[in-house]
C-alpha positions as CSV (number, residue, x, y, z in Angstrom):
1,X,52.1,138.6,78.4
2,X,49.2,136.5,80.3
3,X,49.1,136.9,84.0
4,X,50.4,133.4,84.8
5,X,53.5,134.1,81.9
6,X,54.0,137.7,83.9
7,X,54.4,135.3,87.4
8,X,56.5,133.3,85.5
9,X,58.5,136.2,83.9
10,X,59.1,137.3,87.2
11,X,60.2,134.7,89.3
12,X,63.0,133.1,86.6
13,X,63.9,137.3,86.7
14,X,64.1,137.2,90.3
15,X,66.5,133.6,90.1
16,X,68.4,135.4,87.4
17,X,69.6,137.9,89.7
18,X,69.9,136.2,92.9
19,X,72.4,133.8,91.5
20,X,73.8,136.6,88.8
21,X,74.7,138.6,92.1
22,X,76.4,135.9,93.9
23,X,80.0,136.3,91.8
24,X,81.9,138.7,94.2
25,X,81.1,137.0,97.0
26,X,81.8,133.6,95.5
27,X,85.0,134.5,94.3
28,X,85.9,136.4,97.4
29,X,85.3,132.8,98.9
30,X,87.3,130.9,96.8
31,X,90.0,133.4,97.0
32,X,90.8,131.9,100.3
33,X,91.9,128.9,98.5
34,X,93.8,129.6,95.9
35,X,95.1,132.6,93.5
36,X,92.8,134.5,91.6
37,X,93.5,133.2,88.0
38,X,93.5,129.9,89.3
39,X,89.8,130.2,90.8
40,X,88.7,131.9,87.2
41,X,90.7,128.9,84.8
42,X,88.4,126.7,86.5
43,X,85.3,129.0,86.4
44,X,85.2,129.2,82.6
45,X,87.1,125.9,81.4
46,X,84.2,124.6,83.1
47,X,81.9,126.5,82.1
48,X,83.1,126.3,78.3
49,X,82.7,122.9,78.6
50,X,79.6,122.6,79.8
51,X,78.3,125.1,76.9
52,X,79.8,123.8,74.3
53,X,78.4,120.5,75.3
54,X,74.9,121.9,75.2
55,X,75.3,123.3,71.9
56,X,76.9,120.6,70.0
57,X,75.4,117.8,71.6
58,X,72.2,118.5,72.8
59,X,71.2,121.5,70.2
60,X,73.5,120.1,67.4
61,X,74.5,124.3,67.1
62,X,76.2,125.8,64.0
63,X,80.1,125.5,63.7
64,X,81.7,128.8,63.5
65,X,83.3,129.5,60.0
66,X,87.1,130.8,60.2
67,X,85.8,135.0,60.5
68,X,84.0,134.2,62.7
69,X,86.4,132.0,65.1
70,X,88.7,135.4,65.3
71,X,85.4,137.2,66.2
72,X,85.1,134.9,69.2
73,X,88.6,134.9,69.8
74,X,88.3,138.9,69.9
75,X,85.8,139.0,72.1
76,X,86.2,135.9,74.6
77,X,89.9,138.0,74.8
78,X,88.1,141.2,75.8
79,X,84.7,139.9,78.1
80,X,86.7,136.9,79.7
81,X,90.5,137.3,79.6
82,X,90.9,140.9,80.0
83,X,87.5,142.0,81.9
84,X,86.8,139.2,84.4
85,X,90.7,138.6,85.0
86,X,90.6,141.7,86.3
87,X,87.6,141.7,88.3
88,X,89.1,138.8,89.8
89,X,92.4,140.5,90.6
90,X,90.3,143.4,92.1
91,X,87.8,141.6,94.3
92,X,90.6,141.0,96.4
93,X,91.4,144.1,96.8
94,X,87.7,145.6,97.3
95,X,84.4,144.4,98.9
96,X,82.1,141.6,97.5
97,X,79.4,144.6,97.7
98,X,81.4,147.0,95.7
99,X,82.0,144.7,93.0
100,X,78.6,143.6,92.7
101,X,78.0,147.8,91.6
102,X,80.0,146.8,88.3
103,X,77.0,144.7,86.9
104,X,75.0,148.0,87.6
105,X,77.6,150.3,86.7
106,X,78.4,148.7,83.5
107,X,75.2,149.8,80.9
108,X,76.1,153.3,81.7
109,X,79.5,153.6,80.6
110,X,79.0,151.1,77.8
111,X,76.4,154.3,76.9
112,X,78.9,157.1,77.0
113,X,81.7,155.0,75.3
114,X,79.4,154.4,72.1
115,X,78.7,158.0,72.3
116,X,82.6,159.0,72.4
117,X,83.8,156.2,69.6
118,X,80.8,155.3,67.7
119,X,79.6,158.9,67.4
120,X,76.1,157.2,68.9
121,X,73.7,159.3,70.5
122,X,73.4,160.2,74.0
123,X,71.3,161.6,76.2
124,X,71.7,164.2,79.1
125,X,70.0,162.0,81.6
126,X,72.3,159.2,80.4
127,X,75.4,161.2,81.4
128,X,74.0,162.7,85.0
129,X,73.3,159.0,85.6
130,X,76.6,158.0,85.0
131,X,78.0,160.5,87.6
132,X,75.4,160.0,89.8
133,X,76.1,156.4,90.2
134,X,79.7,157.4,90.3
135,X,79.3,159.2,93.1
136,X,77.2,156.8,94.8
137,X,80.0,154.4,94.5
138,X,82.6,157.2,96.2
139,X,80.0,157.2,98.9
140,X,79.6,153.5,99.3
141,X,83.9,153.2,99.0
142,X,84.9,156.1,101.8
143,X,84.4,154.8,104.7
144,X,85.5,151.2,103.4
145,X,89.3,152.7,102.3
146,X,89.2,153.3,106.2
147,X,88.5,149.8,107.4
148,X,90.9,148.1,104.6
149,X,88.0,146.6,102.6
150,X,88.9,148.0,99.3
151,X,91.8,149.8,98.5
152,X,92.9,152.6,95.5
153,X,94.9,149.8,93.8
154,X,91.4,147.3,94.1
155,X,89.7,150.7,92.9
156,X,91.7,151.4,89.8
157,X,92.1,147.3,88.7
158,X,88.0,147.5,88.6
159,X,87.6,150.6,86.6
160,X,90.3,149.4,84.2
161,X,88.1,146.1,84.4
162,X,84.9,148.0,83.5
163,X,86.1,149.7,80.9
164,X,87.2,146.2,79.2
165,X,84.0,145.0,80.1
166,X,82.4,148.0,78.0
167,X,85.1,147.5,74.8
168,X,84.3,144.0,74.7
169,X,80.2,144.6,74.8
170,X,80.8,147.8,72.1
171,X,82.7,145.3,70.0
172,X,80.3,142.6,70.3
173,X,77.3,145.0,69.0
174,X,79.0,146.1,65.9
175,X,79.6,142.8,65.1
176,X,77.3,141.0,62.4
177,X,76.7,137.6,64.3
178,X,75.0,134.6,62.4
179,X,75.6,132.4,65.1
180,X,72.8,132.2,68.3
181,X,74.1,133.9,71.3
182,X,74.4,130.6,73.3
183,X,77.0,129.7,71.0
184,X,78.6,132.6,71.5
185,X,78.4,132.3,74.8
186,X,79.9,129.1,75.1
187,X,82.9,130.2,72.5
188,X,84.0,133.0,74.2
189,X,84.3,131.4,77.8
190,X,86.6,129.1,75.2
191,X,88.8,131.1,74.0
192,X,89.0,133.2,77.2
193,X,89.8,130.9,79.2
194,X,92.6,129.5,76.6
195,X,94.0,133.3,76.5
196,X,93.8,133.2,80.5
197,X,96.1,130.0,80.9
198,X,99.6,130.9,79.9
199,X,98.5,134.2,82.8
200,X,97.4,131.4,85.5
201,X,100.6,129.6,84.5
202,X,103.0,132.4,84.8
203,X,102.0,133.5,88.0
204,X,101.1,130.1,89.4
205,X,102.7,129.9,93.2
206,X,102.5,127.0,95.6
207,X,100.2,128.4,97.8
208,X,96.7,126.7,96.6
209,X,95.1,124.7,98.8
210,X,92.3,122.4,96.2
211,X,90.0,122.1,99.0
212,X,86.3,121.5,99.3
213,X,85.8,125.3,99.2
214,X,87.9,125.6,96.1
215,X,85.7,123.6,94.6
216,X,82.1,125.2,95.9
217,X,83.5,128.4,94.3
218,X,84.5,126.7,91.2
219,X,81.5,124.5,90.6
220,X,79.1,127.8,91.5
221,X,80.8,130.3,89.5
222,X,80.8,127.9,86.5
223,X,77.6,125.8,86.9
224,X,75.0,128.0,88.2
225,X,76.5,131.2,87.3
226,X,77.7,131.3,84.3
227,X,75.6,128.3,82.9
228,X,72.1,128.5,84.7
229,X,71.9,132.7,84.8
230,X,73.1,132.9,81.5
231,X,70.4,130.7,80.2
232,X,67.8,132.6,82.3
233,X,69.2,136.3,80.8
234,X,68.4,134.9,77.3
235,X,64.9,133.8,78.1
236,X,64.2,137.0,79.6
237,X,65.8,138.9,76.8
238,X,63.2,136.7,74.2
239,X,60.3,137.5,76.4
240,X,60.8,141.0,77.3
241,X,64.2,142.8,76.7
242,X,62.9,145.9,78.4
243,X,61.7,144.2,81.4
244,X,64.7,142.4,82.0
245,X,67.2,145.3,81.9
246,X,65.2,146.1,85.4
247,X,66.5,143.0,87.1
248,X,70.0,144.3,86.6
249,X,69.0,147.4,89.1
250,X,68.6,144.4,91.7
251,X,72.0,143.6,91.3
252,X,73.9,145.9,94.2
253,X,71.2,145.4,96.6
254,X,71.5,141.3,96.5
255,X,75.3,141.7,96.2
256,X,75.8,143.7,99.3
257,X,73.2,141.8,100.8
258,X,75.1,138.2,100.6
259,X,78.5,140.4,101.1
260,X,77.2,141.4,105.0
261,X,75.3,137.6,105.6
262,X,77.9,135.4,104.2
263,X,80.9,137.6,104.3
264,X,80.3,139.4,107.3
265,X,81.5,142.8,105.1
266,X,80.0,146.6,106.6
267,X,76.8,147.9,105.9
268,X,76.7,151.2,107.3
269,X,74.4,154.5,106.7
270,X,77.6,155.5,103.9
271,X,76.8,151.8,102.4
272,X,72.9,152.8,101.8
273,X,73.2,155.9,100.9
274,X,76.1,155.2,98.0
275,X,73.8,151.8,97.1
276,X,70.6,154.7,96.7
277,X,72.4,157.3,94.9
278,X,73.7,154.0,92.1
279,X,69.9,152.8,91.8
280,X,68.8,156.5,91.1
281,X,71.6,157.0,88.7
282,X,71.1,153.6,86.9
283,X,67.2,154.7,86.7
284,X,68.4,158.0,84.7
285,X,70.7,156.5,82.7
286,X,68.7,153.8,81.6
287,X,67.7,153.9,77.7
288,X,65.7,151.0,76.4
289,X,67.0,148.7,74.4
290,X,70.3,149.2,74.8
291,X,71.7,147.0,77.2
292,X,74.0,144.1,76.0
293,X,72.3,140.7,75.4
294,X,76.1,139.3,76.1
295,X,76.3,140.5,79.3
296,X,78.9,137.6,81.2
297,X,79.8,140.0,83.9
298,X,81.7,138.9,87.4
């Protein structure tokens, strides 16, 4: 890598993260509009639109065959449905800055569960780092279950919604995929968000207000996040796969960063200590090449 790529490698990194670490407080945002499926059937219709478009139009991209459609199926019904319906149902329950530790979070138990139901290999550091983090988070939560900005019922929704997350990234590496990843991408936001509609319909309530704030969170979480920073994560997985696991350790700090600017949410000595304890425990748990390349977290 030249020293003008390297400049370049690290700014698109640095743009990657900054907007990747935007979701919680976007969706906390739009959350003031309308009901959290609501918010997420318009993040990823739009953003399976948009995808699709660029494959089939612009990149003329492979069709699926028939396997492969319930392989996408599978796995837009694990990352998007089940995961990120979740994460949406929690973030109203917990603070923008704690769910911006999932992203961060996520690599290390997506380690352990290999190693517990793929028999993969694991290493010692790779389990301390888990608990490390862990604790880090319990640090960062206490003095928040205090002030009502996250509560045990918040807490459990994102630890089921991590653990979804993981399933559907486990599933998605044992898979034999002739198809690019963009196409994928743009599948599974499909059929996720097809799988998600019958939920946003069932509990639909006549309390959304389709504002101008609605749509800022709609148009961001579908546009530049899960468009844009999903493009940017596969450059910088073709460049460097290595080097661009590290941008994920910026996640928590930009996430609790917007959370306190925009949202106004506590950053106290428990906040900076927990967010110090999570980078340290990422760092140990860290293994290279093994982080997801279909990461579509938040």
């Amino acid at each position: 890598m030249t020293k003008k790529t390297n400049w370049k490698f690290l700014g698109l990194g640095f743009i990657f993260i900054a907007l990747w670490s935007s979701a919680s407080v976007a969706a906390k945002l739009g959350l003031k509009s309308v009901q959290p499926f609501v918010l997420y059937q318009a993040r990823f219709t739009l953003a399976a639109f948009i995808m699709l478009s660029l494959v089939y139009i612009i990149r003329k991209g492979k069709v699926p065959k028939k396997s492969e459609f319930k392989q996408l199926a599978l796995f837009g019904f694990l990352n998007i449905t089940c995961s990120l319906g979740l994460f949406v149902l929690a973030i109203q329950e917990v603070a923008a800055g704690i769910g911006a530790l999932q992203v961060a979070i996520n690599p290390l138990v997506i380690t352990l569960m290999s190693a517990l139901f793929l028999k993969s290999k694991v290493l010692w550091t790779q389990i301390l780092g888990l608990f490390v983090a862990l604790a880090g988070v319990a640090v960062a939560v206490y003095p928040l279950l205090e002030t009502a900005h996250a509560t045990p019922k918040g807490l459990v929704i994102l630890a089921l919604s991590i653990l979804s997350y993981s399933s559907a990234a486990i599933y998605y590496s044992k898979v034999k995929w002739n198809l690019s990843t963009m196409t994928i991408n743009a599948w599974q936001a499909l059929f996720g968000a097809l799988f998600l509609l019958p939920i946003t319909f069932y509990f639909y309530e006549d309390v959304n207000t389709f504002d101008l704030n609605f749509a800022f969170s709609a148009l961001w979480l579908g546009i530049p996040l899960s468009v844009i920073a999903v493009f940017l994560w596969l450059y910088l997985l073709k460049i460097d796969t290595i080097k661009a696991s590290y941008f994920l350790f910026l996640s928590p700090v930009f996430g609790f960063i917007y959370a306190y600017f925009i949202l106004n949410e506590p950053f106290t000595l428990y906040t900076a200590i927990g967010l110090v304890f999570v980078l340290i425990g990422i760092y140990l748990g860290q293994k290279k090449g093994r982080f997801i390349e279909s990461t579509f977290s938040d």
